[in-house]
C-alpha positions in Angstrom: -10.4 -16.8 0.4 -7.1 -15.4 0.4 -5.5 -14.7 3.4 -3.8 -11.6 3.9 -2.7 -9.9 7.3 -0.2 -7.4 8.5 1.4 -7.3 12.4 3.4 -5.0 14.2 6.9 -5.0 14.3 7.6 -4.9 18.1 9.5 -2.3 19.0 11.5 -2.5 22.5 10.4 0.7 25.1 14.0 1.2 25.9 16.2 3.2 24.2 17.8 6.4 24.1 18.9 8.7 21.5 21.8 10.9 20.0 21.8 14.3 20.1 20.2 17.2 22.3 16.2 17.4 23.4 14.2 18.8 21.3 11.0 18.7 23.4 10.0 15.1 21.9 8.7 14.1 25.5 10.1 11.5 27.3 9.9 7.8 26.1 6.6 6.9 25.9 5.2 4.7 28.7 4.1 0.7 28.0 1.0 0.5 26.7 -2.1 -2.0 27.4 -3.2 -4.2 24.3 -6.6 -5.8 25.5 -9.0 -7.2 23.9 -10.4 -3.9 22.8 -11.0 0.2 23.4 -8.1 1.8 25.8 -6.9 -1.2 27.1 -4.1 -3.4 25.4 -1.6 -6.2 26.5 1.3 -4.8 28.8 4.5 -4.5 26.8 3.5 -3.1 23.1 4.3 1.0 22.9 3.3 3.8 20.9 6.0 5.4 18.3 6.6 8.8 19.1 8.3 11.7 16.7 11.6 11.4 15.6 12.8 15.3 14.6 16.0 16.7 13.8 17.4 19.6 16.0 19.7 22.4 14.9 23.0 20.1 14.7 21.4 18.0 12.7 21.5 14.6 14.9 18.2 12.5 15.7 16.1 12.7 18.5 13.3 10.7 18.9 11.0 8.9 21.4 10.3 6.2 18.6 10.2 2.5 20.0 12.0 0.2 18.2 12.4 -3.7 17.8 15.7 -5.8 17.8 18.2 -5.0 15.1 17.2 -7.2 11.9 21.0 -7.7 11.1 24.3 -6.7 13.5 27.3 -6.8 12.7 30.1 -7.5 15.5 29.7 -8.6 19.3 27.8 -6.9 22.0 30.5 -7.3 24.5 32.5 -5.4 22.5 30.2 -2.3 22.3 32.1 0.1 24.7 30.0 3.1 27.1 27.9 5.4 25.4 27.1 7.4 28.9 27.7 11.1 28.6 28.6 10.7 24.9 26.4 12.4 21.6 26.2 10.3 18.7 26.8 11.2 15.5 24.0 12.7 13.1 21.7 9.7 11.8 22.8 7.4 13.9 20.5 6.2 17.2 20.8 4.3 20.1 19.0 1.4 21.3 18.4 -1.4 23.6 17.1 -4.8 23.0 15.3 -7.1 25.3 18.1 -8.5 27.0 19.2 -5.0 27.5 21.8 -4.9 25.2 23.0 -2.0 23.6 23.2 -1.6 19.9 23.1 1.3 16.8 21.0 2.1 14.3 22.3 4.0 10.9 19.3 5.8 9.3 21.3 6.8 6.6 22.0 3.2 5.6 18.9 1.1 6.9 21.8 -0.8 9.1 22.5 -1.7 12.8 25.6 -2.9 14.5 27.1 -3.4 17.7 29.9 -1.1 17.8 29.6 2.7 19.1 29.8 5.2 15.3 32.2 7.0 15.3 32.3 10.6 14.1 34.5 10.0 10.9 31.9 7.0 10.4 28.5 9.1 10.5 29.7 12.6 9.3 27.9 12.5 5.9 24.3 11.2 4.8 24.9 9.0 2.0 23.9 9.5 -1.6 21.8 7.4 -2.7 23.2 4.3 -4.7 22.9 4.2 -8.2 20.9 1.5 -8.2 18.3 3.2 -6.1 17.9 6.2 -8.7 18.2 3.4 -12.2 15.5 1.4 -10.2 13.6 4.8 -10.1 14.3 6.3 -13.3 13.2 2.9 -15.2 9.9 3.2 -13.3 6.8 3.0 -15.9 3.3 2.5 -15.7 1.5 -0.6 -17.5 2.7 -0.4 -21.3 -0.6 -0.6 -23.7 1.7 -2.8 -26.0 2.7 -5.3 -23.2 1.7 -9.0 -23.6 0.1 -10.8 -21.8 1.2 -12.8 -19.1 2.0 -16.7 -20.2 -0.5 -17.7 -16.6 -3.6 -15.8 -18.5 -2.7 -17.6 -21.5 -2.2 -20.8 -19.6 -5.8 -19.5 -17.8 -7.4 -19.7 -20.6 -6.1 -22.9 -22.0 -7.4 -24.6 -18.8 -10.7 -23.2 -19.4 -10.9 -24.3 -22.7 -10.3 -27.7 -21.8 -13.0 -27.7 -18.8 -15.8 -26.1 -21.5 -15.1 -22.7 -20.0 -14.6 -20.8 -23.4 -17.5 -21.9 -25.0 -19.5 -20.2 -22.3 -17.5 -17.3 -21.9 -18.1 -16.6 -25.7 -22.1 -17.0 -25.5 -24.5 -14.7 -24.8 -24.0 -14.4 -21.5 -20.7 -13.0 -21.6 -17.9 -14.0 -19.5 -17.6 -15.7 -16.0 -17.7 -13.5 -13.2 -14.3 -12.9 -11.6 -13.5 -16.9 -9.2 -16.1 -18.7 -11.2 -15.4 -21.4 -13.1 -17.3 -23.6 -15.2 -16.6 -27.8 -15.7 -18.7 -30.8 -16.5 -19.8 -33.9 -14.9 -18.1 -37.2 -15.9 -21.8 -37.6 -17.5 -21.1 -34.2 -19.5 -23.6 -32.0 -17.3 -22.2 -28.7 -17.1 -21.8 -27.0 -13.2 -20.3 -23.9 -11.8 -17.2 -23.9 -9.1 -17.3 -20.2 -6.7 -13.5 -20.5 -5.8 -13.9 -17.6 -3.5 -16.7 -19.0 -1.6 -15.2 -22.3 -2.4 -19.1 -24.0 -3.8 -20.3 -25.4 -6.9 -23.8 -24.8 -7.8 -25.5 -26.2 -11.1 -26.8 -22.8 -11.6 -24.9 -20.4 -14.4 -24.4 -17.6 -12.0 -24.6 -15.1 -15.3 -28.1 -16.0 -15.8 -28.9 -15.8 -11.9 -27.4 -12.0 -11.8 -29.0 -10.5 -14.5 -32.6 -11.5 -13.0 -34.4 -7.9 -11.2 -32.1 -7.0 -8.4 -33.3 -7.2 -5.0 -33.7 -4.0 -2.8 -30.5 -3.8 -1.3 -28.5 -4.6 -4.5 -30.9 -1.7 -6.4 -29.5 0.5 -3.4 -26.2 -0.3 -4.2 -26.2 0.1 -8.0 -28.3 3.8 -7.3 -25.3 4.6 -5.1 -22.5 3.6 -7.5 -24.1 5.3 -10.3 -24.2 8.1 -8.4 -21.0 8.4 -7.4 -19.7 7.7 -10.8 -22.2 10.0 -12.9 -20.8 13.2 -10.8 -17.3 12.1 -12.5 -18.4 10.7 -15.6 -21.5 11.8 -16.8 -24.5 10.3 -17.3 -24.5 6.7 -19.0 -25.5 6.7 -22.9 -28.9 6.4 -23.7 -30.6 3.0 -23.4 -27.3 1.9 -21.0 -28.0 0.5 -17.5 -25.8 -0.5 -14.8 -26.2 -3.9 -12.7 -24.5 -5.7 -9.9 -23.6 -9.6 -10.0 -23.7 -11.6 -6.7 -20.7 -10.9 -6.4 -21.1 -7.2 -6.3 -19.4 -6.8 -9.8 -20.7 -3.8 -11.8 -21.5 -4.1 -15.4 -23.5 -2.5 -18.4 -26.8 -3.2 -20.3 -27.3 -2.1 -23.6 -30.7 -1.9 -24.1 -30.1 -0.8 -27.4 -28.7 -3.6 -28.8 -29.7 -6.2 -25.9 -26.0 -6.9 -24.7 -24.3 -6.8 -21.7 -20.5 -5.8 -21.6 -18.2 -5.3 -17.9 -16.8 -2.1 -19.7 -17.8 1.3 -18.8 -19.5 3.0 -22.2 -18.0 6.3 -20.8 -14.9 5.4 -21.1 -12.8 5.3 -24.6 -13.0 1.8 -26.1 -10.1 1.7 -28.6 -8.3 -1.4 -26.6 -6.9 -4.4 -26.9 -9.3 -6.7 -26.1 -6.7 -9.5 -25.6 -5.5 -8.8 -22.4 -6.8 -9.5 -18.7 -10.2 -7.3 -17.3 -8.4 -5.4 -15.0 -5.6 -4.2 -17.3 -8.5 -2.7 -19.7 -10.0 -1.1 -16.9 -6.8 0.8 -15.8 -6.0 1.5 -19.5 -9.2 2.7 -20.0 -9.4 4.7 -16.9 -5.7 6.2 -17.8 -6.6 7.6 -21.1 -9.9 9.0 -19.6 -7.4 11.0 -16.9 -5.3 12.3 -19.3 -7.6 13.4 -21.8 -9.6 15.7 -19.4 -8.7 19.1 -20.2 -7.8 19.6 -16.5 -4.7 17.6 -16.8 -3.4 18.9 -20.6 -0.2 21.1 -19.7 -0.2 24.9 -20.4 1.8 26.2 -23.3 5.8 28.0 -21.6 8.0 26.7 -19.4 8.4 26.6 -15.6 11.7 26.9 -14.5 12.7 25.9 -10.8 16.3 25.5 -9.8 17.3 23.7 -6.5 21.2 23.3 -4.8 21.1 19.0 -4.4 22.5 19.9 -1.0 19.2 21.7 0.1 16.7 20.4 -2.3 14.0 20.4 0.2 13.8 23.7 1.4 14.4 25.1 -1.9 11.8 23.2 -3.5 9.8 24.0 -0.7 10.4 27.8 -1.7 10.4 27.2 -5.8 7.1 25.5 -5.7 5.3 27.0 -3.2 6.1 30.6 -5.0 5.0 29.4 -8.3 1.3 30.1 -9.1 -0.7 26.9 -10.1 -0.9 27.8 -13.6 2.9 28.3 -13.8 3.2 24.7 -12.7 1.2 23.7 -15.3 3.9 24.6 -17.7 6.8 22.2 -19.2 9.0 21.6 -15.8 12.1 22.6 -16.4 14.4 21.6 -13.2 18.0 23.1 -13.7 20.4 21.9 -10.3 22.8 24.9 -8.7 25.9 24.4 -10.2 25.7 22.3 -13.1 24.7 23.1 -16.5 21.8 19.9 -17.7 19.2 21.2 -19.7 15.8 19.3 -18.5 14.7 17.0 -21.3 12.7 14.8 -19.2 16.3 13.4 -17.0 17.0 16.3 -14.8 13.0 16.3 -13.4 13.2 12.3 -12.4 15.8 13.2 -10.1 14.7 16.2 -9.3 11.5 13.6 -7.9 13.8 10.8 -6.6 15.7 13.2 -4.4 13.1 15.2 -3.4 10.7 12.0 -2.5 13.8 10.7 -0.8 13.8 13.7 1.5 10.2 14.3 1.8 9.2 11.3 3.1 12.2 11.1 5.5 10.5 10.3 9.0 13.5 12.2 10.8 11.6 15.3 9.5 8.4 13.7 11.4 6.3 14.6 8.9 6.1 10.9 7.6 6.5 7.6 9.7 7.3 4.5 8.2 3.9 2.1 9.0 3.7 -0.4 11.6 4.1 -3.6 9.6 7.4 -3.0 7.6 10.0 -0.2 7.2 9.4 1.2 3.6 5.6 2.0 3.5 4.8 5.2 4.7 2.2 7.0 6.5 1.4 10.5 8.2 2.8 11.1 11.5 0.2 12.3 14.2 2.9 13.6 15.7 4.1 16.4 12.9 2.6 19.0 15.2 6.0 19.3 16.7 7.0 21.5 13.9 4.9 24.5 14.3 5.4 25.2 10.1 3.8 20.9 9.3 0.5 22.4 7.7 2.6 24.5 5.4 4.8 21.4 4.7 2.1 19.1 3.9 0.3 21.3 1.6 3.7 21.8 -0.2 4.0 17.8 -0.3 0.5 17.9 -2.0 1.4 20.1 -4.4 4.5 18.1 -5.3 3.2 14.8 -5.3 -0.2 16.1 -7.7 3.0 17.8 -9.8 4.7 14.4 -10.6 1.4 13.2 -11.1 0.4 16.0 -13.8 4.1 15.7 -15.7 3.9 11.7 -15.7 6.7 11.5 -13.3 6.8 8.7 -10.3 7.9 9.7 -6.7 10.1 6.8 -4.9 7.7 6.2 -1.8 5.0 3.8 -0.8 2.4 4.7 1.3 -0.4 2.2 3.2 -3.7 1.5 1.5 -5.6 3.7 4.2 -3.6 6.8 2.3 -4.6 6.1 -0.8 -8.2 5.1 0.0 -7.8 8.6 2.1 -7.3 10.5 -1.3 -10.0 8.5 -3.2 -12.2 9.1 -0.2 -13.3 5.9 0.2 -14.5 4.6 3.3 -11.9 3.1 6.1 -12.7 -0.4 7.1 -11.4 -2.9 9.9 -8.8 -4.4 7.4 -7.0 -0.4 6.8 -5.9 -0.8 10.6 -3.8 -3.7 9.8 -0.8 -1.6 8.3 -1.8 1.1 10.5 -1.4 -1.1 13.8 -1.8 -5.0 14.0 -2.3 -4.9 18.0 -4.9 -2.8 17.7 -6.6 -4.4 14.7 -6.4 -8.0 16.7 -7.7 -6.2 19.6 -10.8 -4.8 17.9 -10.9 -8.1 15.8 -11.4 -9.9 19.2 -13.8 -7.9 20.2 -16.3 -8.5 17.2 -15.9 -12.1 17.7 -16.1 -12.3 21.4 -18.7 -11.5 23.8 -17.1 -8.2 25.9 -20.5 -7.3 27.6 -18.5 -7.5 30.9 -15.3 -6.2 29.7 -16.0 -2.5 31.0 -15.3 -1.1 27.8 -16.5 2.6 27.7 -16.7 4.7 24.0 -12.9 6.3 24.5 -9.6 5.5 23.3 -6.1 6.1 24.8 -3.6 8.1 22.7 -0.1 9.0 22.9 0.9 12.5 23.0 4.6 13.3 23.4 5.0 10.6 26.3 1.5 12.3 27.9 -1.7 9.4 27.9 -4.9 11.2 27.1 -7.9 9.6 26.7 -9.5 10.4 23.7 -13.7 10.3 23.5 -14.7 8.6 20.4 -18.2 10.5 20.4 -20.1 13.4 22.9 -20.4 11.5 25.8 -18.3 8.6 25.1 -16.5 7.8 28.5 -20.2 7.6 30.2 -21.3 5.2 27.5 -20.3 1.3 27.6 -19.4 -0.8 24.8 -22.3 -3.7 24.8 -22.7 -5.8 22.1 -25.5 -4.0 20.7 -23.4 -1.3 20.1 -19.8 -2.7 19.9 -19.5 -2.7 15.8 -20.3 0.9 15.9 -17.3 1.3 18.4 -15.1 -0.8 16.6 -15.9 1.5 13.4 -14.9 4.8 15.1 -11.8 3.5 17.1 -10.9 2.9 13.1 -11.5 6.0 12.1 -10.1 7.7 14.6 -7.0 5.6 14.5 -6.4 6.0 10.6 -8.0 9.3 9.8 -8.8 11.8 13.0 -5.5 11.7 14.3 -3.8 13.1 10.8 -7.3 15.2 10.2 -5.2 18.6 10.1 -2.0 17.4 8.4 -4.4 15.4 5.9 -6.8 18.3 4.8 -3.5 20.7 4.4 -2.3 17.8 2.2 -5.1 17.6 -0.3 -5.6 20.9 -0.5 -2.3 21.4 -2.5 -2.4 17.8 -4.1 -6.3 19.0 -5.5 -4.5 22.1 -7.0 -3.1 19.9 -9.6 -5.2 16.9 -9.6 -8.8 17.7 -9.6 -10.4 15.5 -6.7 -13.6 13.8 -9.4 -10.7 12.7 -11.3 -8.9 11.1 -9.5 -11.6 9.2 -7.9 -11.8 7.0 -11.6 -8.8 4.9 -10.0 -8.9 2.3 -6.8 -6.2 2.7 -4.8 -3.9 -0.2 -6.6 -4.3 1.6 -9.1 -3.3 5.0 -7.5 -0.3 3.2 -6.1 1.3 2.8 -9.6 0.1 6.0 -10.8 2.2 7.7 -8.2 5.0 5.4 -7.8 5.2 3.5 -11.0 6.5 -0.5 -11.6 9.6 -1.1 -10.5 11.9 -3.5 -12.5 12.3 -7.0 -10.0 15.6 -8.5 -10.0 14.4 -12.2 -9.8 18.0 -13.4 -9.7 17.7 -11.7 -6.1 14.4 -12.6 -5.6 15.3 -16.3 -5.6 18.4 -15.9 -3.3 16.7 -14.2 -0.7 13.8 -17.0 -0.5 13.2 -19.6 2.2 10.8 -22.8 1.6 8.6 -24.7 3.9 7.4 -28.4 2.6 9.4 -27.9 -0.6 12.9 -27.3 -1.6 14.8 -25.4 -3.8 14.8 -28.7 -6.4 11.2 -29.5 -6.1 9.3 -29.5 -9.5 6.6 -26.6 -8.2 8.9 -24.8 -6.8 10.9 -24.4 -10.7 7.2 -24.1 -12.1 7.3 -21.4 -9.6 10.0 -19.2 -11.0 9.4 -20.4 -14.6 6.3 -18.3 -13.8 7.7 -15.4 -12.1 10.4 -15.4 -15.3 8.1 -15.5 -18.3 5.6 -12.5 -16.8 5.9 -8.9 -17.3 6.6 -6.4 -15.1 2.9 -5.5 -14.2 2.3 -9.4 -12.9 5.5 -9.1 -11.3 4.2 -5.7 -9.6 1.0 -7.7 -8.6 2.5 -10.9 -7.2 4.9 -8.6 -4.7 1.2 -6.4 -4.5 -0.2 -10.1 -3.6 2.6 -11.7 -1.0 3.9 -8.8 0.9 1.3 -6.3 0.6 2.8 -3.3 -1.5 4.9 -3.3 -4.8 7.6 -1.3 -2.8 11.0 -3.7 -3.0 13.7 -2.4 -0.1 16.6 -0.5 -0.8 19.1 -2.9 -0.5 16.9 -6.0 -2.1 14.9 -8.7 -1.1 17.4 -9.7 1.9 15.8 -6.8 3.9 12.3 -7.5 3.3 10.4 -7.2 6.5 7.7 -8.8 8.6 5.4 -8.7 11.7 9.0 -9.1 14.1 11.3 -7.9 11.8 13.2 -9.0 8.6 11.3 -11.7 7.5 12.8 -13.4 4.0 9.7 -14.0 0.8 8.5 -17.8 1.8 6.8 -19.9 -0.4 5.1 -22.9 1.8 3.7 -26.0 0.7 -0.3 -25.7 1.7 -3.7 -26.3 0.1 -5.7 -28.5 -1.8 -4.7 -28.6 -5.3 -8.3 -27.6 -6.7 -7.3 -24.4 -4.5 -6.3 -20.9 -5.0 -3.1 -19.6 -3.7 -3.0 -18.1 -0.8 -0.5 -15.1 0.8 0.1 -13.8 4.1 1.7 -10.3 3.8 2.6 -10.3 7.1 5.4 -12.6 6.5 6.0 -12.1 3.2 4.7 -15.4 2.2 2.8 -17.6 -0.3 0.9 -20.7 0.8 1.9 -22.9 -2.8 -0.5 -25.9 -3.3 1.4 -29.0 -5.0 0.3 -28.7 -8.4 0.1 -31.4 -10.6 1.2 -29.6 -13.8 2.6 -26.3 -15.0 -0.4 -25.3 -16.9 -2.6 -25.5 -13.6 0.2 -23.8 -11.6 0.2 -20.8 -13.7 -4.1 -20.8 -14.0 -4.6 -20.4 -10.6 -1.2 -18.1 -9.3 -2.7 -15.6 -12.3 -6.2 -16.1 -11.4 -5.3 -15.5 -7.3 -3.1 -11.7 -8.2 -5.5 -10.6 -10.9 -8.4 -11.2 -8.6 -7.9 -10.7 -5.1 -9.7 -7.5 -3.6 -9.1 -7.8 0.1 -8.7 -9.5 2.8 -10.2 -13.1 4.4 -9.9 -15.1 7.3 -8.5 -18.3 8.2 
């Protein structure tokens, strides 16, 4: 029930760049966005590489949209014919064909022409970029919990949900909720599939699972048992109806949602999914796999080249070495490492990494600080070599409990997990696309023409891509069209970066062994690697529009009472929840963007009061019922981030 899309940022088809060629191709033509397969509505394009050639200026064949913030007038923008621009900077034109500049260095546009003196130097970052970074932590084991799970349970005390969540059936699965009747008859409310049933849906799950359900717990246990072990003797594991898993314990005839394979010494105070992380974190780290190895690694980088010689320093080092206390010593100056020197050893490297003028990395479709893997690295002939190194550095951070300062789409992490790709992963990846395949599950394309092939981009070159032997004699039908839809996906998220992917997890699995890492999800792999940043709700606030309410409204101070009063974790998860990542921009919330652009946090008066909140992550907004109390307010926002899984329609 919660509602949760990404689009594409448009991106205009002309432009031109600074700089000389470096063989990116020429622009790359418009591009169809039909319904579905190879053809798609006249207008959208495909992002090419953007690459840096040997003076160091940007050339790309990128498309991008309107400038989100300009400074000065376009009629004062002089000539740019015959003219390079300076290194970082980019030229563009919007679509009334006016002429504008884009500042990599500094996330900005403006009207007016750079000039050399204004472009000569790439920033450093600010120092409230690397104190955002260095105060990076993952969930603290002696953090409290939030005052909305408090408030939680105080509402289901008063509806008679605490008497049942403390018999012997155990808790409510996650959404249920349990009230009575005027006439004191107790009944069951499914807020995701928004029904009440008099049946206790605790008692109905724990009846003899049907086939496909059996299938489902054979395959999970499975999968888990090749990371974990075997369960205990006398242990069983079930599915609810809602496709939770928990434990049996034949034993001693009780159930329990916690894993008996995982160490148990935990607060059991605090909400599900915070045990299961903890949990799941103190199983990683115990594994002798991930202990460091007695002796110290020493690497030393120049600041001014920290890439390539990190590139060289870790690359050289055998594993094992790597293993040992890091010990990061900069070219020229004389800190000793004692945990200081390696964070920004991480945040600068991360920050270079990750840098899509390298065209290793682009940023996704749907914003312009989530990342994913270029299908277009191939340009440099060395991008295997590069990505393996990136492995390697990002399973380092990972083994010495550092954070790198990059966000990547969910389709990455679920990538490294090896979970399966779904419909949904395609939204950060492209939105056209996703609608287009969307449309074509709900409509009837029998006559569209659709054949099993795809059109890709390729340096300004269309090739038309067979999505299985045989695929441009074979029609799309509606027999046949989910399979299609399935395989434009994966193609689309994962065939195009096959290559650059593999050479990736090969170094990253030379750190991190791959069963694992496969204990997390991928929220969960998202903080491991990046950490939770510290929100500056002062900023937060400024930078918010409202729709049906204003500033003054009751809810709306209920609101940021809430937001206030949590930890950093709930923080994490209600940015996780609204805008689809916990990433925050560089310069704040003012430059949070959406589906066409910067598009400000909006919280919107909808929905029925008995409702959950819902969010829309494409434009960074929060559908807000009008709550009749704080107490309710805070239930139901902390129910809605601690308990949202995926994605729903409207």
């Amino acid at each position: 029930m919660f509602s949760r899309f990404s689009n594409k940022y448009r991106r205009d088809p002309n432009r031109t760049t600074g700089g000389q060629s470096s063989g990116a191709g020429p622009a790359t033509p418009p591009r169809n966005a039909s319904p579905a397969g190879h053809a798609r509505a006249e207008g959208a394009t495909v992002a090419g590489p953007m690459v840096r050639n040997a003076t160091g200026s940007s050339v790309t064949s990128t498309n991008g949209g309107p400038p989100p913030a300009i400074s000065g007038s376009p009629a004062d923008a002089p000539s740019t014919e015959g003219h390079a621009l300076v290194p970082g900077w980019e030229q563009r034109v919007d679509h009334l064909g006016r002429t504008y500049y884009v500042d990599h260095n500094t996330r900005t546009t403006t009207w007016h022409r750079p000039t050399q003196a204004a472009g000569a130097s790439v920033p450093e970052p600010t120092d409230s970029e690397r104190q955002r970074h260095m105060s990076r932590t993952l969930p603290d084991n002696a953090s409290r919990v939030s005052p909305g799970a408090n408030g939680a349970n105080g509402a289901a005390g008063a509806s008679g949900a605490s008497n049942a969540s403390s018999s012997a059936l155990g808790p409510l699965p996650s959404g249920w909720e349990q009230r009575l009747t005027p006439e004191g008859r107790p009944y069951f409310v499914n807020h995701i599939a928004r029904t009440t049933t008099w049946d206790d849906p605790r008692s109905r799950s724990a009846q003899a699972p049907s086939s496909n359900r059996a299938a489902a717990v054979a395959g999970i246990a499975g999968q888990t048992a090749s990371r974990l072990g075997p369960l205990p003797s006398g242990w069983e594991m079930r599915l609810t109806s809602q496709g939770r898993v928990y434990f049996v314990d034949h034993n001693t005839k009780t159930t329990t949602w916690d894993d008996p394979r995982l160490p148990s010494n935990l607060d059991q105070n605090v909400p599900q999914y915070k045990r299961d992380f903890r949990r799941k974190y103190i199983y990683f780290r115990s594994q002798a796999a991930m202990r460091p190895v007695p002796g110290q690694c020493h690497i030393k980088v120049a600041r001014n080249a920290i890439f390539e010689h990190s590139y060289n320093e870790v690359m050289r080092v055998p594993v094992s070495e790597l293993k040992k206390r890091l010990m990061i010593k900069f070219d020229g100056e004389d800190g000793l490492d004692y945990g200081g020197v390696s964070r920004e050893f991480f945040f600068l490297l991360s920050h270079e990494m990750f840098n899509p003028s390298y065209c290793l990395f682009e940023y996704s479709a749907h914003d312009t600080y989530t990342l994913q893997i270029s299908p277009h690295s191939k340009i440099n002939p060395e991008h295997l070599n590069y990505f393996r190194f990136i492995g390697r550095t990002m399973g380092l951070a990972i083994f010495h409990r550092r954070f790198l300062d990059a966000f990547f789409t969910s389709s990455f992490y679920k990538m490294i997990l090896k979970k399966p790709i779904t419909l949904e992963d395609m939204q950060s990846v492209d939105a056209d696309i996703y609608r287009s395949l969307k449309w074509t599950l709900e409509n009837d394309i029998s006559e569209m023409g659709f054949t099993f092939t795809v059109d890709d981009d390729r340096f300004g070159e269309r090739v038309e891509v067979e999505l299985k032997p045989g695929g441009k004699d074979l029609d799309v039908t509606e027999e046949n069209k989910k399979e299609f839809v399935q395989l434009s996906v994966q193609y689309r998220v994962c065939d195009r970066i096959k290559e650059q992917f593999e050479a990736f997890q090969a170094g990253f699995h030379e750190l991190i062994p791959e069963d694992l890492i496969q204990v997390f999800d991928e929220r969960e792999l998202e903080l491991l690697i990046g950490g939770l940043a510290e929100i500056d709700i002062e900023d937060w606030k400024k930078h918010t529009d409202y729709r049906g309410y204003t500033e003054s409204d009751q809810v709306v101070q209920w609101f940021w009472k809430f937001v206030a009063e949590m930890d950093s974790e709930h923080q994490t998860r209600l940015m996780q929840f609204t805008t689809g990542t916990s990433r925050i921009p560089v310069n704040g919330f003012k430059d949070l963007q959406g589906s066409d652009g910067p598009r400000r946090f909006t919280v919107e008066k909808s929905g029925d009061i008995v409702a959950l909140p819902k969010s829309h992550t494409c434009f960074n907004r929060i559908d807000l019922p009008p709550y009749p109390d704080y107490e309710t307010l805070s239930t139901k926002l902390t129910l809605a981030i601690e308990n949202t899984v995926g994605f729903g329609q409207e």
